[in-house]
N, C-alpha and C positions, 0 to 999 in steps of 0.2 A: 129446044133440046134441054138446058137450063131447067125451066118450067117441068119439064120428065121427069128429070130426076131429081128435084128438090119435090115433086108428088110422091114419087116411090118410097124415099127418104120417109116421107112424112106417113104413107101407106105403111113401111114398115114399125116405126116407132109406133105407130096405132094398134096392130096387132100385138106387139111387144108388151104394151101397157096393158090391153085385153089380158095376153095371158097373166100378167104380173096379176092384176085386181082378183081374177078367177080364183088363182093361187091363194094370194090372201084373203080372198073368200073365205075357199074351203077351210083353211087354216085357223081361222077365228069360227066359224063351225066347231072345228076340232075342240078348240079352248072352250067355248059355252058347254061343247056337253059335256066334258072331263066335270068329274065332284070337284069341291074344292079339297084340295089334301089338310089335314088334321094335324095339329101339331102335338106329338108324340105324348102320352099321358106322363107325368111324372114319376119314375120309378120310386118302389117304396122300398124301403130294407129292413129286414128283419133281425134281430140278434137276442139268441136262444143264450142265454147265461145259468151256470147247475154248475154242481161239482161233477166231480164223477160219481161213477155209479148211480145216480140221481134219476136214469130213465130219458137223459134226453137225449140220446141216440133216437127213442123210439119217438120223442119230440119231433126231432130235427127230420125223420124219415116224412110226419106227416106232412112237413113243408116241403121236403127232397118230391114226393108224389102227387105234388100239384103239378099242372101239367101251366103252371104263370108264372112256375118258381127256379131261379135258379140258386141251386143250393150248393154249400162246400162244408162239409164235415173238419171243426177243427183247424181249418187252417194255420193259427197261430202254433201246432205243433211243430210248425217249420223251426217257428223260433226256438223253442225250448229247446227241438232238436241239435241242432245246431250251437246254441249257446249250453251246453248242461252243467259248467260250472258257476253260471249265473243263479241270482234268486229271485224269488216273485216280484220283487219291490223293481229289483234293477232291470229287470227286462220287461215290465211293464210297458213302458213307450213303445217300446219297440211292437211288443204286442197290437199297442192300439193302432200304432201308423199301419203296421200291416193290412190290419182290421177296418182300417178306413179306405187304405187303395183298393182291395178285393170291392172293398161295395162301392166304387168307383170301377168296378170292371178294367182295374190295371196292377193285371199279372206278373208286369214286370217285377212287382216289389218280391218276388221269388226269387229273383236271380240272387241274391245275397244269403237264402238258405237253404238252396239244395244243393245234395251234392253230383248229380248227376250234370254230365258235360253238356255241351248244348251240339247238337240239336239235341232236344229232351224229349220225351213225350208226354201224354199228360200221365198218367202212370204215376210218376215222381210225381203226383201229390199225395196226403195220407188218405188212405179210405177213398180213393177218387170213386170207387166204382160204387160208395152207396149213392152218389147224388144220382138222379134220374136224366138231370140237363143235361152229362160227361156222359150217358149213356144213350142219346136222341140227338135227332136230327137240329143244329147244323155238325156238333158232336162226334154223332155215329149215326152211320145209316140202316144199322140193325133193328132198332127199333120205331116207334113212334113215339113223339111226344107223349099222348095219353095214355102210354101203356104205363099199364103198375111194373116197373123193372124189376128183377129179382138181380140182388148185387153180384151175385156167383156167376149169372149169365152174363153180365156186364163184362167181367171181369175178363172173362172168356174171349167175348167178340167186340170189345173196344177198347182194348190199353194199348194200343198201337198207333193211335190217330197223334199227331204232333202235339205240343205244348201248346202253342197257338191256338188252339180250334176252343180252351177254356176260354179266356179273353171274347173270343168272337163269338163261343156259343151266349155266355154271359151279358153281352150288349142286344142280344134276341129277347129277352125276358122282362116284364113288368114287373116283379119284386127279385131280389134279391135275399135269400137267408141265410145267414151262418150260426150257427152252436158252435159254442165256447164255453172251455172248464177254467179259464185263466186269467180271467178277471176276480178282484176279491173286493174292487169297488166302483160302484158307478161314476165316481168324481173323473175317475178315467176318463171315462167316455163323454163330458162334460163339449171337449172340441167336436165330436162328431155330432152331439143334440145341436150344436150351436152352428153349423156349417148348414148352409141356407140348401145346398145343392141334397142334401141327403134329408128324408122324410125315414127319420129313424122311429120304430119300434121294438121295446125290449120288453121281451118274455124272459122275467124271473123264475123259475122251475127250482121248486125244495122238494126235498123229500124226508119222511122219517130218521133221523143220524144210527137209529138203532141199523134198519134197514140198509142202508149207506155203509155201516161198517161193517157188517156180516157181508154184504156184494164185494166191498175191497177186499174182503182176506181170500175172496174166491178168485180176485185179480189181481193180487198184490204182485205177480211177475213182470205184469204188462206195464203195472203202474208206479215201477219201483224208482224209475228218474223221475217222473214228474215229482213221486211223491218226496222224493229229495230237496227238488229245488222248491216243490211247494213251500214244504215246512224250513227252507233255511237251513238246511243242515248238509253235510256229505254223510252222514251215516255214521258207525261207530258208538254209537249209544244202544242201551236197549231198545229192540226193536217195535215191544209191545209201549213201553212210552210215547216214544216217539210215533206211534200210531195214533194213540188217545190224545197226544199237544196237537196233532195235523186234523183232527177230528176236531179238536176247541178252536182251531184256526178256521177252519171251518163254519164251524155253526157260528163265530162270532161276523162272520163276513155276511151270512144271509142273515143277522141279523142290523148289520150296518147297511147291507144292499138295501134292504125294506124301506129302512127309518128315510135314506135317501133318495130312492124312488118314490117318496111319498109328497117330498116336499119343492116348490115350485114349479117351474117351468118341465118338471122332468112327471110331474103326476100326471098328467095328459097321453105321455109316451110311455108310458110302465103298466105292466100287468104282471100279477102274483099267480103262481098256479101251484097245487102243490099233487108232488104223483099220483096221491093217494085218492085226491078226486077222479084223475083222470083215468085212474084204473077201475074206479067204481061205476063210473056214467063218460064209457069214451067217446060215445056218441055227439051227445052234450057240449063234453069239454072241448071237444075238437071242433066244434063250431065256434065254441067260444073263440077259439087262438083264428080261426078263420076267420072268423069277422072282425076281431081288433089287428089283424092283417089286410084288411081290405079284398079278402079273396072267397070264392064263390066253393060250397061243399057239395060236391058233385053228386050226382048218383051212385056212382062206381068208386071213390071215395069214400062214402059211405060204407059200401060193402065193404071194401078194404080195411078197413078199420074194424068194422065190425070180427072180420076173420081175425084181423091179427092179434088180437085182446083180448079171444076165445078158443085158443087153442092148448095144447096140453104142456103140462110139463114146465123147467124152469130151463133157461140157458146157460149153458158149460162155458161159454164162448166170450171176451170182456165186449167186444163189441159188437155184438149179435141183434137182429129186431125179427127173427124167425117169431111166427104165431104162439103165444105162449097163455097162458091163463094168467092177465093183469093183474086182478083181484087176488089171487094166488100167490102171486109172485111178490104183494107188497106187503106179505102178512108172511112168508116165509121165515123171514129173523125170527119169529115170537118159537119155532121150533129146533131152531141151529145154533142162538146164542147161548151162551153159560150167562144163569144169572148173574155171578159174580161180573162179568162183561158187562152187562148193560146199566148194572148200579153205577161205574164207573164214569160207561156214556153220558148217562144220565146226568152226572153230577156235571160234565163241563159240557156239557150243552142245555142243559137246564133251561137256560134266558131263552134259546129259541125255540126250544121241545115248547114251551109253554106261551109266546109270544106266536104260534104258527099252529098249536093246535092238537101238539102231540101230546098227549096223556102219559102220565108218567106211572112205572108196574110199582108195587110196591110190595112184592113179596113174588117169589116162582110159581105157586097156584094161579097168580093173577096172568101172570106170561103165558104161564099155559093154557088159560079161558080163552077160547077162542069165539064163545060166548059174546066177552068185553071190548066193547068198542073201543078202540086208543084213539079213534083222532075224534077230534072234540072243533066246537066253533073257535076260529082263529079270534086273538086278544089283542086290542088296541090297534086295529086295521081302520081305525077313520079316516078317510084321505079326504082332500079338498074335492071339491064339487068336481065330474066330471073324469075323475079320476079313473085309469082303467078302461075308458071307452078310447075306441078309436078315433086317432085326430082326427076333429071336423066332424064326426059325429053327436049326437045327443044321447044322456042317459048310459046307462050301465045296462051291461051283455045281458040275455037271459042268457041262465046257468052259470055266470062268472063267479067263478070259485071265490072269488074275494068280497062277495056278496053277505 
């Protein structure tokens, strides 16, 4: 009897083991044919640097309408917001920490300047509705990723998604980009080149100062605190001065960005663009900024671009990227400024008008030749080898404006 059931005993532990081996059979089956998983590409991050009025809304759009890009128009005007009796120098840092947790995909750093109670939505950011990322899928579910967004529909069918869904859409995306008016030097950004975890590239974006201060006097409502805190001042002075000192503040900063993006460790990460090429050949240039981004210029991309840089008319609106006539639009001042106006420009922007390429009028006849080329080959642009292309890349962009 014994012998029975130390057999059974043993009958069953045999069956037992069967099924076990079966199991981890199958199961190592499972594991051979699974791929191996991939560890996740490096994200790259992008930062669009221009004053205002400079066109890099319409920059900052061509990165918002990649469908690899997640983009945030401006975020550091939380700061300024927030802070408006401060000035450019002193809220600097604050500027860059912000500007380095955003490309770290960590939103929290908001909580210190908006004013809206929590729960929030994402709404309380500025401009949320040009990025295309705040407007697609994990986002919103109105659209799709690779659709070209129009910001008005956005605006319409996704400002009600929580705060949260930025952050989580933000960790979906292989680059990261933001446009910024509020930097006045690259030394800033010195900790972000130097932080192993961020693969930074910065687009430089100039434009004509003629051009530049004919668009502010058409914006000057929108842009009346920044332009306070830019220039250092609370107001109280003549106003047309203090336009022309923020104008020499100005042009002396692109021409301190240049001299610094040109030199060390930061020539490899810097690329120069200036509107006037981009308006001329958008085609071109926007591959340029593509491929010292690492990212592919699509079909549809293509078109897009093409529409939006051939359409009519100038924009009423300070931050508009509606279809416009590029070319049109960058030769505008030579019709709406008072010579008296532009002699002046002229004189305290001087060092960069002619260090970037811009041609100086020297008489009203000439302003009005619309004959007269003004921008001319940029001066003393020789960078170290390598300069301008994409890190890890070889050689220099076709069509790179700095060429």
């Amino acid at each position: 009897m014994a012998k029975l059931k130390k057999l059974g005993v043993l009958v069953i532990l045999a069956i037992q083991l069967a099924v076990l081996l079966c199991f981890y059979s199958q199961l190592g089956g499972i594991w051979r044919s699974s791929p191996p998983q991939e560890a996740p590409a490096p994200r790259v991050h992008v930062l669009v640097l221009s004053s205002w009025r400079s066109g890099s809304s319409f920059v900052g759009q061509l990165f918002s309408q990649h469908p690899d890009v997640f983009y945030l128009m401006e975020p550091a005007w939380h700061v300024w917001a927030a802070l408006p009796l401060g000035s450019a120098t002193a809220l600097q840092m604050a500027v860059r920490d912000l500007v380095h947790a955003v490309f770290r995909c960590d939103m929290s750093v908001f909580d210190a300047y908006l004013a809206e109670p929590e729960p929030r939505n994402k709404s309380a950011l500025f401009q949320w509705e040009v990025s295309r990322a705040l407007c697609s899928p994990p986002a919103c579910s109105f659209f799709q990723r690779s659709d070209i967004i129009p910001g008005a529909a956005c605006k319409t069918l996704c400002g009600k998604q929580p705060f949260g869904q930025v952050e989580e859409a933000c960790r979906t995306y292989s680059h990261v980009a933001l446009k910024e008016v509020r930097f006045f030097s690259l030394r800033a950004l010195d900790p972000l080149l130097a932080d192993p975890a961020l693969d930074l590239r910065i687009i430089h974006l100039v434009r004509d100062p003629r051009a530049v201060f004919r668009s502010r006097q058409n914006a000057a409502g929108a842009l009346a605190r920044d332009s306070r805190i830019a220039a250092g001042s609370q107001g109280g002075g003549p106003r047309e001065r203090e336009a022309y000192a923020l104008m020499a503040k100005i042009c002396r900063s692109h021409v301190q960005m240049l001299a610094e993006g040109r030199r060390g460790a930061r020539a490899r990460r810097y690329l120069l663009v200036r509107y006037e090429d981009l308006a001329r050949a958008p085609l071109a240039q926007a591959a340029t900024l593509y491929r010292f981004a690492g990212l592919r210029f699509t079909p549809r991309l293509r078109s897009w671009v093409h529409n939006i840089t051939h359409g009519q008319g100038l924009s009423a609106q300070a931050f508009n990227t509606d279809p416009r006539d590029a070319a049109h639009v960058s030769q505008a001042w030579r019709g709406a400024l008072p010579y008296a106006a532009i002699v002046q420009l002229q004189e305290v922007c001087k060092e960069a008008m002619e260090l970037l390429g811009y041609r100086l009028v020297r008489s009203e006849e000439e302003q009005k030749n619309m004959t007269l080329d003004l921008l001319g080959a940029q001066k003393s642009l020789a960078t170290e080898e390598g300069a301008g292309a994409a890190p890890g890349s070889e050689g220099d962009h076709e069509g790179n404006p700095e060429a």
